[in-house]
N, C-alpha and C positions, 0 to 999 in steps of 0.2 A: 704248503706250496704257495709262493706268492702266487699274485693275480697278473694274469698275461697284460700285455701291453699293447693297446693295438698297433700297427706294423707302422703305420705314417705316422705314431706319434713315439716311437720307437727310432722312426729313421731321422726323425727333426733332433732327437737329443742326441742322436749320434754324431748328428752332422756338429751341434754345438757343441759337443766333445771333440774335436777332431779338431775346430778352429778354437778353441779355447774360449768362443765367445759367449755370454751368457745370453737369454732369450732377450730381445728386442721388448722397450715398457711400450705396453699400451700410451696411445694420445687421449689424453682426456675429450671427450666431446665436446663440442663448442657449445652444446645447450646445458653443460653438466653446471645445476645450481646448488651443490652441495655449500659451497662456501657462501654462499647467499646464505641458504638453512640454515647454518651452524651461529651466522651473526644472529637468527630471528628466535630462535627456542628459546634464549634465555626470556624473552619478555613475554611467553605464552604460559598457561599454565594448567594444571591439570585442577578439576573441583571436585570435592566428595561430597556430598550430601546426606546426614540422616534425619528420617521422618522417623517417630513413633507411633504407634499404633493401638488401640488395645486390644490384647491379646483375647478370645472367642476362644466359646466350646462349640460343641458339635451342629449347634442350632445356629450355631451366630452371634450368640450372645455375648458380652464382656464378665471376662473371668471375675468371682467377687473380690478376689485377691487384688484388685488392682492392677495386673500386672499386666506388661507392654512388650511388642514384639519393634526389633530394632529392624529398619529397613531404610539398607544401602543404595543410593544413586550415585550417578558420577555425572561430569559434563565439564566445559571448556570454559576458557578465558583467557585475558591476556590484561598485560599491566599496564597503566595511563596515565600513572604518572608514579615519582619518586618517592613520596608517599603513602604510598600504598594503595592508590586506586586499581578496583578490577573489575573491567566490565564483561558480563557474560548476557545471556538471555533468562527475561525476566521466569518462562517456565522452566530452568534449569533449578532454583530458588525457593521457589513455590508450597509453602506448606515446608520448609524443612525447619527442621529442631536445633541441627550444626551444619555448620560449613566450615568446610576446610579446602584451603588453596595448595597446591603443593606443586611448588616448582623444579624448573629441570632440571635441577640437582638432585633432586629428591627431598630437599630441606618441605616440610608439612607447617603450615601454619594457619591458626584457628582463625577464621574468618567473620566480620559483623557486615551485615545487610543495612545499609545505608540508603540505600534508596530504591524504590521497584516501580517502573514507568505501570499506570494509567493503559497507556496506551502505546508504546511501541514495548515489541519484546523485548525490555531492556531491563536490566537490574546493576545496582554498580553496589562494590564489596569494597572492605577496607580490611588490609591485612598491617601486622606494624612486624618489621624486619631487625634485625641486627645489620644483616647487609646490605651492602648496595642494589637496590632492582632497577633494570632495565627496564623503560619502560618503550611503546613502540612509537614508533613514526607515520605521521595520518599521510595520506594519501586523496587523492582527489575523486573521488566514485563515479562524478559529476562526466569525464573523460573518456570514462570506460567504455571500448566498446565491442561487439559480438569478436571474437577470435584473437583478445588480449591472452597472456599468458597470466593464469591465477595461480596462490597457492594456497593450500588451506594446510592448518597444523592444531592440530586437538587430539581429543580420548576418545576416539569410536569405539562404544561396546566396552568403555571400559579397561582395554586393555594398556594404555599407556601413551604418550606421545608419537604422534603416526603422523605424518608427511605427506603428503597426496599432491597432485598437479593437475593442470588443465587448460582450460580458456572459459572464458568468458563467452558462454550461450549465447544468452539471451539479455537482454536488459528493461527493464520496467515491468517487470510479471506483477499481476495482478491477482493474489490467492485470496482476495474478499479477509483478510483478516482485521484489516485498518479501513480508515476512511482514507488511508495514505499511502496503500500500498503504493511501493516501486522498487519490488525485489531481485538482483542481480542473480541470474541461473550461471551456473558451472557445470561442469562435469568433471569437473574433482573430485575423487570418492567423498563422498560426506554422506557418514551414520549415527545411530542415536548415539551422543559419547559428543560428538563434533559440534552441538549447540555451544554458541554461545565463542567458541573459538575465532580467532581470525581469519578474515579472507586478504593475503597478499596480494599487491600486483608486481612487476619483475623487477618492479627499482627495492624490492622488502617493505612497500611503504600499504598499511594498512588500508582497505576501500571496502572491505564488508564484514560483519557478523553473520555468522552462518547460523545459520537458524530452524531450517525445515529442508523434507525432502520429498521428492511423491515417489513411492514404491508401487509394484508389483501386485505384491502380495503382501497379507499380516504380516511375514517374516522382516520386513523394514529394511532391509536391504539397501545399498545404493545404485542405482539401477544410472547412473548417471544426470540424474538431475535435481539437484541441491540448488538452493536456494539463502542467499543472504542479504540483510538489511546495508542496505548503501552505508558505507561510512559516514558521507556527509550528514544523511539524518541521526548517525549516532552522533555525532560531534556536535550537533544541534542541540539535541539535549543531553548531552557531555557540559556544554559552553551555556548555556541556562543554568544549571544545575550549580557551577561556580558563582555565577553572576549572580541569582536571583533566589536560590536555593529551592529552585522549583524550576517545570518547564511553562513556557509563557507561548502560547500558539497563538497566529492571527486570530483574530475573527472580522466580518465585516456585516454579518448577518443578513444572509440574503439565501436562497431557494434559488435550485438552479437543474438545468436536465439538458440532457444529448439532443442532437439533432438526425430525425431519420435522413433516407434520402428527400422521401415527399416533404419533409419539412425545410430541408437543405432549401429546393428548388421553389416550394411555397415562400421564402427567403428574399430566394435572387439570387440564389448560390449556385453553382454545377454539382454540390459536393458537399456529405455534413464538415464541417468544420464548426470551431468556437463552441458555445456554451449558450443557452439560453435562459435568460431569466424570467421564472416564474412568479415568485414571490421577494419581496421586500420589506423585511423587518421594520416595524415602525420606529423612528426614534434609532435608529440604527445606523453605521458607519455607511455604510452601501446608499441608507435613504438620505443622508445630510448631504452625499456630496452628487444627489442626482441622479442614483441608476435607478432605473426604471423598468419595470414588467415588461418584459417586451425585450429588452436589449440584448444583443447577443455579445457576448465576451468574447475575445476575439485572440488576447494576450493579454498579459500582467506580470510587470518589470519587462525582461526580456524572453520569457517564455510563452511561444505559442500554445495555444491549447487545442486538446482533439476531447476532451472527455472531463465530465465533472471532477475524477478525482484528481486529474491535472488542474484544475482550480486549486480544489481543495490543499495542496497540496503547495501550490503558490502560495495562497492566501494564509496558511500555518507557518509557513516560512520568513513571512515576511516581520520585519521587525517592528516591534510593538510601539505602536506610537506615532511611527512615520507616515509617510506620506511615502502612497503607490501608483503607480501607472497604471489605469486601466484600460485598452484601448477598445473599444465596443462600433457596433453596427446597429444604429437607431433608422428605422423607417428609410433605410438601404442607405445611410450614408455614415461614414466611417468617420467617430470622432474619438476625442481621449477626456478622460474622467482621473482627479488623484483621487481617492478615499484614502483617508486617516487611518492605518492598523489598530485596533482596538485590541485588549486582551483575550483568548476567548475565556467561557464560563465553562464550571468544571466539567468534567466528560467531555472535554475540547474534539477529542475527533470524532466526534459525530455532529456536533454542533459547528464546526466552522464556515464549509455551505452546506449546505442541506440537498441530497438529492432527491428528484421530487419520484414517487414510487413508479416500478414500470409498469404499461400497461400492454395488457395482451397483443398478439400479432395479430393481423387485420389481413383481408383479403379484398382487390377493388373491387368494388359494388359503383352503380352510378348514382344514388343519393345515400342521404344518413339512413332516411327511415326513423327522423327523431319527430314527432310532437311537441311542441311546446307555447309557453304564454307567459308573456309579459308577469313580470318578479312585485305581486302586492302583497295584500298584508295577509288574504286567505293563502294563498300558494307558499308565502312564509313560515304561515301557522303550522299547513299541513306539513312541509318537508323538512320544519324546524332550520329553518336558512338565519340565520347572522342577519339584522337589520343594518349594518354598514354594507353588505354586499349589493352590489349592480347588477342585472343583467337580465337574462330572460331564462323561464326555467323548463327544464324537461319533463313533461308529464307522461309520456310513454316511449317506449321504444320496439319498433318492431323486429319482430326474433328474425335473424339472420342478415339483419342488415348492416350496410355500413357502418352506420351509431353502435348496434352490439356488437361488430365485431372490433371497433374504438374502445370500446371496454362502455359507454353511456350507460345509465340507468337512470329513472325517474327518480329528479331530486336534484339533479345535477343541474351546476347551474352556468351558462356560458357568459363569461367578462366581457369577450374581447374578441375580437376577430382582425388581425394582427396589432395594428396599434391603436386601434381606433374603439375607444369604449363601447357596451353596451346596454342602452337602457331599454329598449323596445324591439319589438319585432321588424320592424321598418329598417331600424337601423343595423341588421343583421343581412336583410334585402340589399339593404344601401352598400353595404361592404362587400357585397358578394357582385353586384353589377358592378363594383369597380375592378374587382378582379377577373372577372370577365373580359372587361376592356381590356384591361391588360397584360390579358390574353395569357394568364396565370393559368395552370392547369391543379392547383394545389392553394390553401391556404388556409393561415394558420389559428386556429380557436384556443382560446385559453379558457377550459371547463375545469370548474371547482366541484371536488366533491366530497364523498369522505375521505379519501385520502389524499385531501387537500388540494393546490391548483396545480395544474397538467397543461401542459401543451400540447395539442394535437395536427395532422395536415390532414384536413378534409379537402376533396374533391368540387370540384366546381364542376356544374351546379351545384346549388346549396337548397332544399326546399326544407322550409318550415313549416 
């Protein structure tokens, strides 16, 4: 017996029966990006990856026979050029024995690893075609901003070319994985499969590498927030890697850290902003053209800055060799610096500025509670100090005080009290009555210790 038909949808084909007319076509919707996607899949592509392994008996051990267990990965990419360039993510690569690219047609083709970033999750492949490849169109990442429309097109899980939509989250996440994060969030499904594939924006024009996601749970899941590498910092070193056959990141060599509030206002400021400089590399681009312990960065080129890795992150960008804007805030008065971009030395993102380590959170007390005396050659001896260093040193600290909860401990040695050197106790006195006068409630010491020099906002009074 056929299947009944329900009565309304019964009486509509009656009705189209009766006027001979056939059902009315759906309007496509105005946001339907099918014909976008159909231009963009040819230049994406799907990767297979095998690792080998040796094959264990029951202990763990490697069989004597030699013999190797084959083990299958997959992930994403897209094409860069005609060529045969394919850029995916450097841990899609990692340890594999093959690679294979296989495009949307299904044509597979064996793939060679030509290059695997150091330091950004980047790997670039070379495939050689019979046919023509599509390759994709860069886009600007630089633009982008919370509630753009994104697409993303890769192998989640493996199962084959998959299509996803969205916006654009968030912009500039920071997952600690670089010294350069500034990773663009979506909420475009992206799962394991989806590394390394493209992130569209709605002109088809490429602005991120999808890369990571944070889950829920083990299960890995897309819970909606994926994360990709700016386009423009692929295209950085995409555009190195022609030129130079290598990536070339700034360097200017200099030690650099955040500003609290207390330190904001220990400043002159309402507000942390800029950067502060701790250390300066001797012999170094930052030291030749003038910047000084003490100065706060403010901007460089046309980007202001709120946090070290916005230096860092200027400073790697910049082009090697030239001359850059630095605009800084010395002893509260705002002036400008070029430094000369130098290349950095290898392990560039760690080494371009230096952040200087944090130190613990602090509660107000009204003095340090620090101990100290005048930097000779016994107080040298004893806390094994650097004989080029200045200043006066810490011989005890009392437990719960302002000083320990600064992070202080005996050994520790104080430079500076904002810009003004320090070689005696006096002139620790001397700096503190002038912050007084002017009627400072915060200011600022520069303490060296083991883990190098810190800037701190201590409180006024200052007893020694």
């Amino acid at each position: 017996m056929p299947r009944s038909i329900p009565a309304m949808l019964f009486a509509v084909l009656l009705a189209c029966a009766a006027t001979g007319a056939p059902p009315a076509a759906a309007a496509i919707p105005a946001n339907d990006i099918s014909d976008r996607v159909a231009t963009l899949l040819p230049s994406v592509v799907n990767i297979s990856v095998v690792r080998y392994a040796p094959a264990v008996d029951a202990d763990g051990k490697p069989l004597a026979d030699g013999s190797r267990i084959r083990k299958p990965a997959f992930g994403s990419g897209y094409i860069v050029d005609r060529a045969g360039g394919v850029l995916t993510n450097r841990h899609v690569t990692d340890g594999a024995d093959e690679i294979s690219v296989i495009l949307h047609d299904g044509t597979e083709l064996r793939a060679t690893l030509v290059y695997r970033s150091p330091d950004l999750d980047l790997a670039m492949l070379r495939v050689h075609s019979n046919e023509e490849l599509v390759p994709i169109k860069w886009g600007d990442s630089d633009v982008m901003r919370e509630g753009m429309p994104v697409i993303a097109i890769g192998n989640p899980l493996g199962i084959g070319f998959t299509v996803t939509a969205g916006i654009v989250s968030a912009r500039d996440r920071d997952i600690k994985e670089t010294a350069v994060d500034s990773f663009i969030q979506t909420d475009a499904a992206i799962n394991p499969g989806n590394s390394g594939g493209p992130l569209f924006n709605a002109a088809g024009e490429v602005v991120g590498m999808n890369t990571a996601l944070y889950t829920a749970d083990d299960a890995g899941g897309s819970v909606g927030l994926g994360l990709a590498v700016p386009g423009n910092d692929v295209q950085f070193v995409l555009n190195n890697l022609r030129e130079y056959g290598r990536v070339r990141f700034g360097f200017i060599g200099a030690t650099a850290q955040e500003l609290s509030q207390e330190m904001a206002l220990a400043a002159g400021f309402s507000r942390p902003m800029g950067v502060i400089v701790s250390e300066v590399k001797p012999n170094s681009p930052a030291a030749g053209a003038g910047l000084q312990v003490g100065d706060i960065v403010l901007v460089v080129g046309d980007d202001e800055l709120q946090s070290v890795r916005g230096l860092t992150r200027a400073v790697a960008g910049s082009p090697v060799g030239e001359m850059q804007t630095f605009r800084i805030r010395r002893d509260e008065a705002d002036m400008q610096l070029s430094i000369r971009i130098a290349e950095a030395p290898s392990d560039p993102s760690a080494k371009l500025v230096t952040e200087a380590p944090k130190e613990p959170a602090r509660m107000q007390r009204p003095d340090l509670g620090l101990e100290a005396t005048p930097l000779d050659d016994a107080a040298r001896s004893k806390f094994k100090i650097a004989p080029d260093l200045t200043g006066v040193v810490v011989t005890s600290v009392m437990t719960g005080s302002e000083g320990a909860e600064l992070g202080f401990v005996a050994g520790d040695v104080v430079t500076r009290v904002h810009g003004t050197e320090i070689h005696s106790l006096d002139d620790v006195r001397h700096a503190m009555l002038e912050a007084q006068g002017e009627g400072r409630h915060y200011v600022l010491l520069l303490k060296v210790g083991a883990k190098g020099p810190r800037w701190l906002a201590a409180p006024v009074p200052f007893r020694s």
